[in-house]
C-alpha positions as CSV (number, residue, x, y, z in Angstrom):
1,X,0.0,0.0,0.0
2,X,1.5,3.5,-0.7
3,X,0.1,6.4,0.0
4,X,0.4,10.0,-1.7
5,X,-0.4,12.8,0.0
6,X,-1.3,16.4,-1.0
7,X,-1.5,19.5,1.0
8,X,-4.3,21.8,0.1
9,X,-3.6,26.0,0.3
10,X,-4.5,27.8,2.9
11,X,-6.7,30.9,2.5
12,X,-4.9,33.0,6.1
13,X,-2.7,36.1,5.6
14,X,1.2,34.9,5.4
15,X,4.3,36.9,5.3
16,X,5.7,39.8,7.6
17,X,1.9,41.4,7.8
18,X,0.1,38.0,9.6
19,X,0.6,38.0,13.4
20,X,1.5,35.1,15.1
21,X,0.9,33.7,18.8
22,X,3.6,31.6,20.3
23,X,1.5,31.1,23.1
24,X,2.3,27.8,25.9
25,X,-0.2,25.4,25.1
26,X,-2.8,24.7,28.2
27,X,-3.8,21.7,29.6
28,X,-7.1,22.2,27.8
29,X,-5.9,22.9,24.2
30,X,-3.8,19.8,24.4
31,X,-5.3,16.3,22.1
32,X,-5.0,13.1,22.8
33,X,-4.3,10.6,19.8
34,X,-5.6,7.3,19.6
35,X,-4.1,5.3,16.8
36,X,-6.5,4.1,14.0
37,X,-6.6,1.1,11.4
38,X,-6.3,2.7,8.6
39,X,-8.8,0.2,6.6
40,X,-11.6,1.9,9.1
41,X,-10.7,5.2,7.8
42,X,-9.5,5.1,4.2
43,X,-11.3,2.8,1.1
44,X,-9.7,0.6,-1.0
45,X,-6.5,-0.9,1.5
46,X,-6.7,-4.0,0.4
47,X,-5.2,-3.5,-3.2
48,X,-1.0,-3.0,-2.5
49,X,-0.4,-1.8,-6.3
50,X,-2.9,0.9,-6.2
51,X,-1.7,4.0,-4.7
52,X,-4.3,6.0,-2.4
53,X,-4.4,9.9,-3.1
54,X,-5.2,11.8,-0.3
55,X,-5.7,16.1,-0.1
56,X,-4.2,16.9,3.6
57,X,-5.3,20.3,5.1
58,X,-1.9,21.2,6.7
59,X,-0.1,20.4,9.6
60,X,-0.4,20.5,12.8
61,X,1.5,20.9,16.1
62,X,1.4,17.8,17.5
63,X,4.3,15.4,16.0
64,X,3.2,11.0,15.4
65,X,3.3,9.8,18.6
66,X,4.8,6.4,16.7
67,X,8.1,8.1,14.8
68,X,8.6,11.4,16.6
69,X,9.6,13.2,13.9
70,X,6.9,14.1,11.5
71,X,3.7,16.7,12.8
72,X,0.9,15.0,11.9
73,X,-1.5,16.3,8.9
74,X,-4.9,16.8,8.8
75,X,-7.0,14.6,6.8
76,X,-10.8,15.7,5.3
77,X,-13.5,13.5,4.9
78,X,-13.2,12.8,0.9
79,X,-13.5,10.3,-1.7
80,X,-11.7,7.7,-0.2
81,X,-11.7,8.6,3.3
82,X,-14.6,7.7,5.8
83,X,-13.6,10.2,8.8
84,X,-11.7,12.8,9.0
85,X,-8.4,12.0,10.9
86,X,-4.7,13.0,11.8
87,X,-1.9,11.3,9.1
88,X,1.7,10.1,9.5
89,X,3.5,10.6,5.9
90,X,6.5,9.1,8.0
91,X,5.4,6.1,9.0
92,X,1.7,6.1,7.5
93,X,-0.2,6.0,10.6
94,X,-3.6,7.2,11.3
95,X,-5.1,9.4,14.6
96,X,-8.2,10.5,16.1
97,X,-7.7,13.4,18.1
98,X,-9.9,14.7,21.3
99,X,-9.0,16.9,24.3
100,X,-9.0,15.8,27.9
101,X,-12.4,16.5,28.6
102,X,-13.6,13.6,25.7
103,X,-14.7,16.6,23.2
104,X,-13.8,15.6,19.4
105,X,-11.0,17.6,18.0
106,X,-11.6,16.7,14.7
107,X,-15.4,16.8,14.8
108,X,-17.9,19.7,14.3
């Protein structure tokens, strides 16, 4: 199974204009990742020769709890993809995200 992934634009103001917070993360903005099969998130997994195209959304702070290295991407609901979720390009894993109180992160 490969997958390729594809990060969409972003519509915010960039450049020496936008303002940006380096704020300290509270105890309440912080997620909590559960890992994911990916077959319960993502059609058509069973076919290895058939490369699955997924449109990311950007990423996000918080770095794959399974290779440390890579901050996680956010994934749409789209063609392929049954929820939205978190997405490793490192190591290909999948995450749902909620905060401490059991809220959704990734829900509306």
């Amino acid at each position: 199974m490969s997958f390729l992934a594809f990060e969409t634009t972003s519509n915010h103001a960039s450049g020496s204009n936008a303002v940006h917070s380096r704020r300290q993360p509270r105890d309440e903005d912080r997620l909590i990742l559960t890992e994911l099969d990916p077959r319960a998130v993502i059609d058509h997994l069973d076919d290895d020769d058939t490369p699955i195209n997924l449109t990311t959304c950007g990423s996000i702070r918080e770095s794959c709890p399974k290779c440390a290295q890579t901050h996680l991407k956010l994934v749409l609901r789209q063609r392929s993809v049954r929820s939205a979720h978190l997405f490793c390009a490192g190591c290909h894993g999948c995450f749902d995200a909620h905060y401490p109180n059991g809220a959704g992160a990734l829900t509306i």
